[in-house]
VEXKOLVEX-191221 format. One record per atom (N, C-alpha, C, CB): atom name; z, y, x. Coordinates in steps of 0.02 Angstrom, whole numbers, plus 50000, padded with zeros to 5 digits. Glycine has a CB too. Layout:
BEGIN
ATOM   at      c3      c2      c1
ATOM   CA       Z       Y       X
...
END
This chain:
BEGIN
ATOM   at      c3      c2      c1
ATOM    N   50474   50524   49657
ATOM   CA   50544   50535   49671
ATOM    C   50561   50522   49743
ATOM   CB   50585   50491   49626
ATOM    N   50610   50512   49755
ATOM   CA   50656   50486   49806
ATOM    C   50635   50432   49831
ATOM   CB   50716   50474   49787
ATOM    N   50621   50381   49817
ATOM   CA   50630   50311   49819
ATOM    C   50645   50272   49816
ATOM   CB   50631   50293   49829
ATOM    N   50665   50288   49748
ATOM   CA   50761   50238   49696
ATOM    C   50694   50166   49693
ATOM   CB   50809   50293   49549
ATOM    N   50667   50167   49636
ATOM   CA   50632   50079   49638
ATOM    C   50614   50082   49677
ATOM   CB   50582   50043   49599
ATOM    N   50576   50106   49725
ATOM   CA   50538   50057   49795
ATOM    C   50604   50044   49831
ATOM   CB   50470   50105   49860
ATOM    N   50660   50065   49843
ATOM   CA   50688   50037   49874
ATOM    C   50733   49986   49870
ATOM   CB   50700   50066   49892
ATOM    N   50748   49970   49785
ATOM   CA   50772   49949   49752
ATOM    C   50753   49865   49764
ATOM   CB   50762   49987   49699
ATOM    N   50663   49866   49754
ATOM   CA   50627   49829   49749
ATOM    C   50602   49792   49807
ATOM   CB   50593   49853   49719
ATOM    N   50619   49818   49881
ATOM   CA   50609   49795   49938
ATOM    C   50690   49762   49950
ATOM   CB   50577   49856   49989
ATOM    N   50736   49773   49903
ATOM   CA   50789   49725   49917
ATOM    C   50778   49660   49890
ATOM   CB   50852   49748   49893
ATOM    N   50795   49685   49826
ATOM   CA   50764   49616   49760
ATOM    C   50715   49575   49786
ATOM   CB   50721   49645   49684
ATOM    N   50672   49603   49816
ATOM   CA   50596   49547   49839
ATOM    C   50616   49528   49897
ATOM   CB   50509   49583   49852
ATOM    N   50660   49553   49938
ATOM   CA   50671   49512   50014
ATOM    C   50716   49458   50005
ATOM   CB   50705   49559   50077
ATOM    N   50673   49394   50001
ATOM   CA   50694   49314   50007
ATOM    C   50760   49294   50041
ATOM   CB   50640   49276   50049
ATOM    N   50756   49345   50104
ATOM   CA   50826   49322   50121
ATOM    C   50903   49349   50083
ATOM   CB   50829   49341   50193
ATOM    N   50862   49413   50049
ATOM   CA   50927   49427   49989
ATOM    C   50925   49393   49946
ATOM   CB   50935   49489   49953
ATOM    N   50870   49391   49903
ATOM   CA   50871   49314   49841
ATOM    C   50892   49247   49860
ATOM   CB   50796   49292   49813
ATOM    N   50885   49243   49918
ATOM   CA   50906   49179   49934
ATOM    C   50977   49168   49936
ATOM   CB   50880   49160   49992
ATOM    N   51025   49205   49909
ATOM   CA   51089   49217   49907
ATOM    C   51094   49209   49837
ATOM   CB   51113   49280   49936
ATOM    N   51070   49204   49794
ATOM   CA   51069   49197   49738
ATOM    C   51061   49143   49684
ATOM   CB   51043   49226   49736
ATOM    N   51090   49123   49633
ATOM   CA   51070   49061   49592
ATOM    C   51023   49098   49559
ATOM   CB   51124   49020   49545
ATOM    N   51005   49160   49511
ATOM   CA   50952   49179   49491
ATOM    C   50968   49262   49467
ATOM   CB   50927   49126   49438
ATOM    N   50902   49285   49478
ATOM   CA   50889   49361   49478
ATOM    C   50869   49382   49415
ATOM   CB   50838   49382   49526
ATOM    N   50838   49456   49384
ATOM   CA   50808   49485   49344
ATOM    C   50793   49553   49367
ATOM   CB   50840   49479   49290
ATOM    N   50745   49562   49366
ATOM   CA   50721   49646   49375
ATOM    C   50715   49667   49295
ATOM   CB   50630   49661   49425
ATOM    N   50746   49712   49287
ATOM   CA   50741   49743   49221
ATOM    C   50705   49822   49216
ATOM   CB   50816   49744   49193
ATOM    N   50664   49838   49198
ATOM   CA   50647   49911   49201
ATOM    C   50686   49949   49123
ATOM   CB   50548   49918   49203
ATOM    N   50711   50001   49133
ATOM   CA   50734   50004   49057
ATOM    C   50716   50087   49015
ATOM   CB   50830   49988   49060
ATOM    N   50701   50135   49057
ATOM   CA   50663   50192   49040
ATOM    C   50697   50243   48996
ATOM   CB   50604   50170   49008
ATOM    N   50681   50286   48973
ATOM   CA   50706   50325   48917
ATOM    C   50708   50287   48847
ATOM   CB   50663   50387   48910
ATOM    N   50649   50265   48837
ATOM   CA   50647   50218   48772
ATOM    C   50668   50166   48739
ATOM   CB   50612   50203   48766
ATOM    N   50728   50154   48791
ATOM   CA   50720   50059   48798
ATOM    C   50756   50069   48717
ATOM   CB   50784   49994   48885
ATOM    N   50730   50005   48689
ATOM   CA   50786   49957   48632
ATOM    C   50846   49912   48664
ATOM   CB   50736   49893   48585
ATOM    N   50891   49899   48678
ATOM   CA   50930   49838   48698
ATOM    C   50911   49790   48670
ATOM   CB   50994   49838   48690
ATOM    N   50897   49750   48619
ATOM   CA   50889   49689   48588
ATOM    C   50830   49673   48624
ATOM   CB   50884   49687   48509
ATOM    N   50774   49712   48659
ATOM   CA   50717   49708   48680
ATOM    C   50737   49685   48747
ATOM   CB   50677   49768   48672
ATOM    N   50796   49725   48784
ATOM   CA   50812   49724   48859
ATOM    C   50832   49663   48858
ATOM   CB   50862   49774   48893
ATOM    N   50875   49643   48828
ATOM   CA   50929   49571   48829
ATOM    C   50879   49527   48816
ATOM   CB   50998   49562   48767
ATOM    N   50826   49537   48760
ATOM   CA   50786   49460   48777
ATOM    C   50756   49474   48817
ATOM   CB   50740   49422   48731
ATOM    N   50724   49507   48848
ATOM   CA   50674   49513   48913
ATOM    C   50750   49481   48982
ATOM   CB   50633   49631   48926
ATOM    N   50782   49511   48986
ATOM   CA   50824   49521   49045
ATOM    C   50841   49432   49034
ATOM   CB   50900   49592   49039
ATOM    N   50852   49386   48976
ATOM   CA   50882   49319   48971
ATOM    C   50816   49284   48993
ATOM   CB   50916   49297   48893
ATOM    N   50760   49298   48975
ATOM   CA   50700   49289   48982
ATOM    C   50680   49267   49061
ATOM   CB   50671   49350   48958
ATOM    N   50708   49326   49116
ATOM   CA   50691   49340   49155
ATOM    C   50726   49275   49200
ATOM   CB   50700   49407   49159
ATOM    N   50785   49262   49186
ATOM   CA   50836   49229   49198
ATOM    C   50811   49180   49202
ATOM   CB   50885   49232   49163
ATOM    N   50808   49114   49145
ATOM   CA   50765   49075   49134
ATOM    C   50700   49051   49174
ATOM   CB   50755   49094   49090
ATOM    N   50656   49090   49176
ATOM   CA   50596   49092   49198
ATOM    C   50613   49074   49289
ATOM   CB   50559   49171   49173
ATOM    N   50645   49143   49300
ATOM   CA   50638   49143   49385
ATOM    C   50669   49073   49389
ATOM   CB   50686   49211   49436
ATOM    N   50726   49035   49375
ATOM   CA   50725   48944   49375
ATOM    C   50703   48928   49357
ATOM   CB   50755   48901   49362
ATOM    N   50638   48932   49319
ATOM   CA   50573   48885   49293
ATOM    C   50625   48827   49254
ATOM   CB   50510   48845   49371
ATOM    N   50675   48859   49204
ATOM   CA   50704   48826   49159
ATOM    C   50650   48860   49085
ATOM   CB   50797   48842   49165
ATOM    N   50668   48826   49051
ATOM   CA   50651   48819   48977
ATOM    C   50689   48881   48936
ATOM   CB   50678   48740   48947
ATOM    N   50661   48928   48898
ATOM   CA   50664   48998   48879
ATOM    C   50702   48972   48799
ATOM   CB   50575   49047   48880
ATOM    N   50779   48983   48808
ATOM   CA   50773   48947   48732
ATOM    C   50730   48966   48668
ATOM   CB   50836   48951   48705
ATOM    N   50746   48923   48635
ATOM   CA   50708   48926   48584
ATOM    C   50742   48975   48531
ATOM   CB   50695   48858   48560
ATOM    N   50697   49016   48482
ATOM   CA   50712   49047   48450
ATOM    C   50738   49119   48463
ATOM   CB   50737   49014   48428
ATOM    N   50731   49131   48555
ATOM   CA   50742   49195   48587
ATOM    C   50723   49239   48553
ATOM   CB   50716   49206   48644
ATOM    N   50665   49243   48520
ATOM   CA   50641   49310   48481
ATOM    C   50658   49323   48418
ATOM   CB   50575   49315   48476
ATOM    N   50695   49280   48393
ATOM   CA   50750   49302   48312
ATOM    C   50827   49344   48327
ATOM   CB   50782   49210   48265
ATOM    N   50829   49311   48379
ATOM   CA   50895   49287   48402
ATOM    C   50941   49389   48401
ATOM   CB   50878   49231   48508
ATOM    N   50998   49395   48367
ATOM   CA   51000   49471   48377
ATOM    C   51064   49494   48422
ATOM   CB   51003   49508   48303
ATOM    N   51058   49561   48440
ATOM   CA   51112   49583   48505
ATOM    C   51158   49560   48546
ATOM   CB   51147   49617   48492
ATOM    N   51216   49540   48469
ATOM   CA   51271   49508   48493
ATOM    C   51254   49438   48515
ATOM   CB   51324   49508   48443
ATOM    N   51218   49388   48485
ATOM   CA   51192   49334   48496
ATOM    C   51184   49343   48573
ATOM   CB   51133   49321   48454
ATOM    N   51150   49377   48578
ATOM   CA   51092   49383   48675
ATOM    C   51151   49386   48718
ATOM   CB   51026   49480   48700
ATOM    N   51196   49441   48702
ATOM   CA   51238   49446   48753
ATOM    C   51276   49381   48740
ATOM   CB   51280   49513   48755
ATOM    N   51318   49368   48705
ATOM   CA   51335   49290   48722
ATOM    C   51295   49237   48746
ATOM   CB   51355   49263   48671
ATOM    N   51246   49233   48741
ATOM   CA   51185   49177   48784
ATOM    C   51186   49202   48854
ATOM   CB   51091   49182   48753
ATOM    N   51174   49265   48859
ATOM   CA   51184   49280   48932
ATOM    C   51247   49240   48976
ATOM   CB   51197   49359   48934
ATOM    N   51302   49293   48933
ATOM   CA   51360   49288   48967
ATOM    C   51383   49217   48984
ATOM   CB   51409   49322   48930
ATOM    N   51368   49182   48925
ATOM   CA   51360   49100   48960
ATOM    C   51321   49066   48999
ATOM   CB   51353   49060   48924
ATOM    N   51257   49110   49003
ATOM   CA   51212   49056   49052
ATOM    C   51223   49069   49129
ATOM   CB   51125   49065   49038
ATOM    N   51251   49146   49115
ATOM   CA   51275   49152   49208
ATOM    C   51354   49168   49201
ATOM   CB   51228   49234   49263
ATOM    N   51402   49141   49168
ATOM   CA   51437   49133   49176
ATOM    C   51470   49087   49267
ATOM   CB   51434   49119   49115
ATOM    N   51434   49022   49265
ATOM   CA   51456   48988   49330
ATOM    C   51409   49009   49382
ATOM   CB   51457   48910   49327
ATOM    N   51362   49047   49376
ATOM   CA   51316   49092   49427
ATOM    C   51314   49139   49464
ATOM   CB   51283   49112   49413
ATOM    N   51285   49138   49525
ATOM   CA   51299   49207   49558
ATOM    C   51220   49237   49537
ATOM   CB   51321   49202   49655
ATOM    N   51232   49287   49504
ATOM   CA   51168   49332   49502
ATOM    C   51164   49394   49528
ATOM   CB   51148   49343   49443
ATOM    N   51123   49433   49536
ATOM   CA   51085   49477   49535
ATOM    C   51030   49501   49507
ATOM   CB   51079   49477   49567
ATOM    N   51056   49588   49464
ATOM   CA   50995   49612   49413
ATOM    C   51011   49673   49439
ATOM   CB   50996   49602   49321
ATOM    N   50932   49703   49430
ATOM   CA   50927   49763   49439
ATOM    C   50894   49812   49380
ATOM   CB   50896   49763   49496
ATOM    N   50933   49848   49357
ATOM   CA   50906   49890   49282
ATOM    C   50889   49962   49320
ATOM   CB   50981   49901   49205
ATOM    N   50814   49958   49314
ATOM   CA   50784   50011   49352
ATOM    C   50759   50066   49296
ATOM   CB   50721   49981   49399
ATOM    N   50794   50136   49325
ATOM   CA   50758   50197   49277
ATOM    C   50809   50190   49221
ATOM   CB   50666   50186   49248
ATOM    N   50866   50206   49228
ATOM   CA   50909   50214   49189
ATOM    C   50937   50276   49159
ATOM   CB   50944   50187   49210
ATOM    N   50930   50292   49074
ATOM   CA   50919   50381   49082
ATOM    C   50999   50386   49025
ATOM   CB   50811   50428   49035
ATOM    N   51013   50316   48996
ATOM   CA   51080   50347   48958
ATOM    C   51147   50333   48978
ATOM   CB   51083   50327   48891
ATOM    N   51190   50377   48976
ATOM   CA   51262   50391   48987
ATOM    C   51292   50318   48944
ATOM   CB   51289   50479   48949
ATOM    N   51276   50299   48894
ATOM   CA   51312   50241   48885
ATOM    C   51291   50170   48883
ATOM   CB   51339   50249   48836
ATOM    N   51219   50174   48913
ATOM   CA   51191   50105   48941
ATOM    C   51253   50054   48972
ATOM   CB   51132   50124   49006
ATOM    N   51279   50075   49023
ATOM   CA   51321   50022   49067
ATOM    C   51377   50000   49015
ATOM   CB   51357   50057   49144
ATOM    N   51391   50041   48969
ATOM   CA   51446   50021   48923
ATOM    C   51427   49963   48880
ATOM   CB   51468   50078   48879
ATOM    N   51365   49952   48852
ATOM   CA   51340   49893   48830
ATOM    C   51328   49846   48875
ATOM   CB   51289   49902   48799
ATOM    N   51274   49860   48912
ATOM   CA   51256   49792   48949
ATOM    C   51288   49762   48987
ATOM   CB   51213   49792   48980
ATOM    N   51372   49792   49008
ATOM   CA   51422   49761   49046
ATOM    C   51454   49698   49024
ATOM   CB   51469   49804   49054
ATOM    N   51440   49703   48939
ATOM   CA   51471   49628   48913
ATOM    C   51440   49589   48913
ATOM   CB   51494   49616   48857
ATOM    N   51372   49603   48931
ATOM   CA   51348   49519   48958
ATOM    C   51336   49500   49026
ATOM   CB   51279   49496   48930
ATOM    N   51367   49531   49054
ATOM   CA   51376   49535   49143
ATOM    C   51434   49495   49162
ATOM   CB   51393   49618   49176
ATOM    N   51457   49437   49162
ATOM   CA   51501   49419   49172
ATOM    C   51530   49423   49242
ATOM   CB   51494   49373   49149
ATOM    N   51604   49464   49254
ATOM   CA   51620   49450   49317
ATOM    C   51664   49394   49331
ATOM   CB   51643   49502   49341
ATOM    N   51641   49338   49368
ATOM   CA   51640   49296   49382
ATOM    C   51654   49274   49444
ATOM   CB   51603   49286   49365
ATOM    N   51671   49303   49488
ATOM   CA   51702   49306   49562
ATOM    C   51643   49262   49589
ATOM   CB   51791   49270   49575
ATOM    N   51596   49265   49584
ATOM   CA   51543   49218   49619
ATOM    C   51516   49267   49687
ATOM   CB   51471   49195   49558
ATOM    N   51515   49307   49700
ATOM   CA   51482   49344   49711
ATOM    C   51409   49388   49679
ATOM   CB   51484   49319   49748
ATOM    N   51416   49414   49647
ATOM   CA   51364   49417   49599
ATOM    C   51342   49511   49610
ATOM   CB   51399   49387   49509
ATOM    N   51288   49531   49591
ATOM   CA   51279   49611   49608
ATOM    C   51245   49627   49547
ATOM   CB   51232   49635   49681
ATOM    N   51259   49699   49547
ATOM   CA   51212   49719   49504
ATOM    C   51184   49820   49527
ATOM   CB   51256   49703   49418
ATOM    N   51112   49803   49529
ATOM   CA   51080   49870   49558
ATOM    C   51081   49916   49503
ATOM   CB   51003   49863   49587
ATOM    N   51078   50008   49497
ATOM   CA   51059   50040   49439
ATOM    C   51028   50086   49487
ATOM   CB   51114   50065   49381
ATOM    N   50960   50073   49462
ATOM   CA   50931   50140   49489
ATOM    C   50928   50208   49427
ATOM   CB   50847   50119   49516
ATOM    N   50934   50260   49437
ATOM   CA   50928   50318   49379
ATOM    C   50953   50376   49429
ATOM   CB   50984   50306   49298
ATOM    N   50918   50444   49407
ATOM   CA   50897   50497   49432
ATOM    C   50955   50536   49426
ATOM   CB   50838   50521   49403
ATOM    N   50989   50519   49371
ATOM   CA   51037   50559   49325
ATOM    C   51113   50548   49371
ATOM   CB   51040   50522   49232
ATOM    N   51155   50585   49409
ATOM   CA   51224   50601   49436
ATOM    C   51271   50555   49369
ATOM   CB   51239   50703   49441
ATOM    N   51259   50594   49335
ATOM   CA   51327   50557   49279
ATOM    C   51323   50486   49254
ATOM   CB   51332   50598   49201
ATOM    N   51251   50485   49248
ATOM   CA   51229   50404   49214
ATOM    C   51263   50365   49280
ATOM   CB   51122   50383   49201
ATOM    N   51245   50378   49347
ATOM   CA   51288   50354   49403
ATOM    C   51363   50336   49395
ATOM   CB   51287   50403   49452
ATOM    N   51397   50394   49401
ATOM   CA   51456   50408   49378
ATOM    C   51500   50376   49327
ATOM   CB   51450   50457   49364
ATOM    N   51451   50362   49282
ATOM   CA   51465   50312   49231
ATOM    C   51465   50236   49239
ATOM   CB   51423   50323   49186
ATOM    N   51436   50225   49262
ATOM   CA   51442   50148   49307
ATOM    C   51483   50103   49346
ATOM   CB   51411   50147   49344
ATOM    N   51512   50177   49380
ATOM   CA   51552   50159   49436
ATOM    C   51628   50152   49391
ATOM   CB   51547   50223   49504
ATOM    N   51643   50079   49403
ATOM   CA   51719   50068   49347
ATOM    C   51760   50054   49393
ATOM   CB   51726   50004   49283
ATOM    N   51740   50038   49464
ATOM   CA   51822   50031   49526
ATOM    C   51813   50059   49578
ATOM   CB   51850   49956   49558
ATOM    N   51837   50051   49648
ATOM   CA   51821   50073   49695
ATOM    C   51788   50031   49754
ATOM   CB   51867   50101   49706
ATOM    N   51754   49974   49680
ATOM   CA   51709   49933   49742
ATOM    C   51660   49948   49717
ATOM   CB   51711   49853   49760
ATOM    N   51639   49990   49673
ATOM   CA   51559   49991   49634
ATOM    C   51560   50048   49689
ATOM   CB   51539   50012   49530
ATOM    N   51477   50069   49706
ATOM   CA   51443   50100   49763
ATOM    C   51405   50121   49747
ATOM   CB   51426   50075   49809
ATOM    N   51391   50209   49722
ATOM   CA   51341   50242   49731
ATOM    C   51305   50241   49784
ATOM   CB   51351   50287   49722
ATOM    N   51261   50214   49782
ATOM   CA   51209   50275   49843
ATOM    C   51140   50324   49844
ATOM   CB   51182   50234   49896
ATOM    N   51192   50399   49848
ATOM   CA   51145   50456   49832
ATOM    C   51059   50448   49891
ATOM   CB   51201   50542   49851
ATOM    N   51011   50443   49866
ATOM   CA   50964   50451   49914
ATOM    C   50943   50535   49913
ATOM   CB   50903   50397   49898
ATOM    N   50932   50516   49983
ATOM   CA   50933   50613   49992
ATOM    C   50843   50621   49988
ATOM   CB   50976   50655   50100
ATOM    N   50804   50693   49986
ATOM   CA   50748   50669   50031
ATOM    C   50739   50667   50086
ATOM   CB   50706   50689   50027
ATOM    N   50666   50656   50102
ATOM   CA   50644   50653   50178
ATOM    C   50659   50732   50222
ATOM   CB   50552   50633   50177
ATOM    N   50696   50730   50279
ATOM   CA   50689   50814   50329
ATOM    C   50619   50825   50335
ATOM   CB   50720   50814   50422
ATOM    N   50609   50876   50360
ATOM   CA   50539   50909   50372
ATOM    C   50512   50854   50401
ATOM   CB   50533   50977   50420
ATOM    N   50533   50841   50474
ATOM   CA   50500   50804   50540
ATOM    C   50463   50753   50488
ATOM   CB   50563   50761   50609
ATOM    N   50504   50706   50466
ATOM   CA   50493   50637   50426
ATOM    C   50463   50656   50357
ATOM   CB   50567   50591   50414
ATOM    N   50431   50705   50346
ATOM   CA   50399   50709   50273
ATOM    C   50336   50736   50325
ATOM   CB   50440   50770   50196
ATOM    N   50325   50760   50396
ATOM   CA   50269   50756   50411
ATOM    C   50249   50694   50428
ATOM   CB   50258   50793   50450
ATOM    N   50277   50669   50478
ATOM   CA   50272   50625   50488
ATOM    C   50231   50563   50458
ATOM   CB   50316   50628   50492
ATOM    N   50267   50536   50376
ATOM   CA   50231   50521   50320
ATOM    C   50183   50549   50298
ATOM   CB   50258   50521   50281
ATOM    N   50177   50620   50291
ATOM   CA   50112   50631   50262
ATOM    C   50059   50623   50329
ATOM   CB   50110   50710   50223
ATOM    N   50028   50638   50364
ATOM   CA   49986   50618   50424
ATOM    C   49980   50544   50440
ATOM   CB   50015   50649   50485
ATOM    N   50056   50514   50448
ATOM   CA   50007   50429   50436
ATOM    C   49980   50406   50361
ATOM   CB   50064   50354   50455
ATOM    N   49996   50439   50312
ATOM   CA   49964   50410   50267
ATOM    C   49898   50463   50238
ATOM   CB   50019   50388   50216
ATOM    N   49888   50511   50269
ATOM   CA   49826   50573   50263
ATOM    C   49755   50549   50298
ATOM   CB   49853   50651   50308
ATOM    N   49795   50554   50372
ATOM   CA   49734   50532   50424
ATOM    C   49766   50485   50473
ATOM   CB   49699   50601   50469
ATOM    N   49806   50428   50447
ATOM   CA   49820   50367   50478
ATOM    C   49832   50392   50540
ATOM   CB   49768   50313   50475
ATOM    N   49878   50423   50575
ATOM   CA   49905   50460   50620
ATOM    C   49914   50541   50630
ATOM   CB   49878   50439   50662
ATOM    N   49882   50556   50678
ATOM   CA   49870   50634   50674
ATOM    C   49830   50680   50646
ATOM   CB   49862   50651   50717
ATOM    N   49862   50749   50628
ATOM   CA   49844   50784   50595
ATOM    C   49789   50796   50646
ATOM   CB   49889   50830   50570
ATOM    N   49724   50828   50618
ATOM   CA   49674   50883   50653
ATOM    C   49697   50949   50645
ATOM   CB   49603   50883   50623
ATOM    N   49684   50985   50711
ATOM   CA   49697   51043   50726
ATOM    C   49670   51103   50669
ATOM   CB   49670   51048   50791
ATOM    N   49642   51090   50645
ATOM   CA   49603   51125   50618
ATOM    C   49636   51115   50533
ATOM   CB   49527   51101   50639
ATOM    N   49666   51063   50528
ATOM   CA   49695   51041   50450
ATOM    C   49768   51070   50447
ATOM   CB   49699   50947   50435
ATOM    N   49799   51086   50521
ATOM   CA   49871   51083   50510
ATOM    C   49907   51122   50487
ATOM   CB   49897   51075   50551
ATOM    N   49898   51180   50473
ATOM   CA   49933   51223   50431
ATOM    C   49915   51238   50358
ATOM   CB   49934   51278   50461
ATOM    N   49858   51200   50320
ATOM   CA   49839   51189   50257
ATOM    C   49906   51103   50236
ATOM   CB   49731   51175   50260
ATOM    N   49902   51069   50289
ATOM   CA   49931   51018   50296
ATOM    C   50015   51032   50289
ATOM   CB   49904   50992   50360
ATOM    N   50031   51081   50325
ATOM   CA   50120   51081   50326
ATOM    C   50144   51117   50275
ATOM   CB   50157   51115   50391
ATOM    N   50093   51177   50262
ATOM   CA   50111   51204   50180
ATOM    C   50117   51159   50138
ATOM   CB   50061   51247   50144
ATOM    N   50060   51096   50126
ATOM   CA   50056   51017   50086
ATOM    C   50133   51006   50071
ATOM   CB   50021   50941   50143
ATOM    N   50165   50981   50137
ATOM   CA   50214   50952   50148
ATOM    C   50254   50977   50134
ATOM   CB   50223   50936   50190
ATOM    N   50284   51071   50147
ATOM   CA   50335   51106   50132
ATOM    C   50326   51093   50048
ATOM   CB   50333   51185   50165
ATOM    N   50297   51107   50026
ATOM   CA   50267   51097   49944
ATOM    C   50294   51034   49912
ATOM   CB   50179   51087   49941
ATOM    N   50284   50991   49958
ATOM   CA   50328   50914   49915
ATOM    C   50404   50921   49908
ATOM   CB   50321   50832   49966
ATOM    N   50429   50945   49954
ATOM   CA   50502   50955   49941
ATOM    C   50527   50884   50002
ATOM   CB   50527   50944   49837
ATOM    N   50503   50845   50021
ATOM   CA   50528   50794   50053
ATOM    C   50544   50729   50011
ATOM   CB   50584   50819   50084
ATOM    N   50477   50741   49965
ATOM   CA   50499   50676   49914
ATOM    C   50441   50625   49921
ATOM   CB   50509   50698   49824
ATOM    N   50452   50571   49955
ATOM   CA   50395   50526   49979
ATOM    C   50351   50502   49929
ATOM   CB   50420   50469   50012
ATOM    N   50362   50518   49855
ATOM   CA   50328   50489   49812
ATOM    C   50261   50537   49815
ATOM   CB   50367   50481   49745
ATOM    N   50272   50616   49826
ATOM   CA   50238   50673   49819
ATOM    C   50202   50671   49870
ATOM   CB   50271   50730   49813
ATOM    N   50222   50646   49931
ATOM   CA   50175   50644   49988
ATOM    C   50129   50591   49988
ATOM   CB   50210   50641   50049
END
């Protein structure tokens, strides 16, 4: 693709952004996801990254339950989660009730491919799409040659090479 999780994921992992944080979760959630699966993984995640104690009985425990455990455990918290690969139109409508807004400063990332699933997310005019475009020509050669032949193309490769590139479309995952 584009570079919705890698870029997603070079935020989340940079210390000086977590370090703004009482505690994080990376959530991946896919076409398939279950919610009862997401919410204990995502409370899970919570837990863990403070090397607190995972309550007990997390894995009986059902929907409505999770989201209330959530919503209370970061209730007085500033968090940050990121639910990566998001493919349904009414995902954000669930998992918003255990998102507590909380004036802490708190964020929450959605990566997904899908315009409307976007669209759907956005509930004021402080929530913030951001469309990633692809790479222009220059910068999809560019990329492909340092990562082909760790700089420059050979003379002899370069027009088997820029067809390559016209061919990806400018999508760094393809290059």
């Amino acid at each position: 693709g584009v570079g919705k999780t890698t870029l997603a994921k070079k935020v989340y992992d940079n210390q000086r952004v977590v370090g703004h944080f009482d505690c994080h979760a990376w959530v991946t959630v896919s076409q398939s996801f279950k919610m009862e699966e997401l919410l204990r993984n995502m409370t899970k995640k919570f837990y863990q990254g403070r090397k607190e104690a995972v309550p007990e009985g997390i894995d009986t425990i059902d929907e409505m339950s999770l989201i209330s455990l959530i919503r209370q455990y970061l209730q007085d918290k500033r968090y940050v989660v990121v639910f990566d690969d998001v493919w349904k139109l009414d995902f954000w409508g669930f998992i918003k009730y255990g998102l507590p807004e909380n004036g802490n400063g708190s964020r929450i990332i959605i990566t997904t491919r899908n315009d409307e699933v976007a669209s759907s997310c956005k509930e004021s005019s402080f929530d913030y799409i951001h469309k990633l475009q692809p790479l222009s020509p220059k910068s999809s050669w560019e990329l492909f040659c340092k990562k082909t032949f760790q700089g420059g193309c050979p003379p002899e490769l370069e027009k088997l090479s820029l067809h390559i590139v016209k061919r990806c479309g400018g999508l760094p995952l393809a290059l």
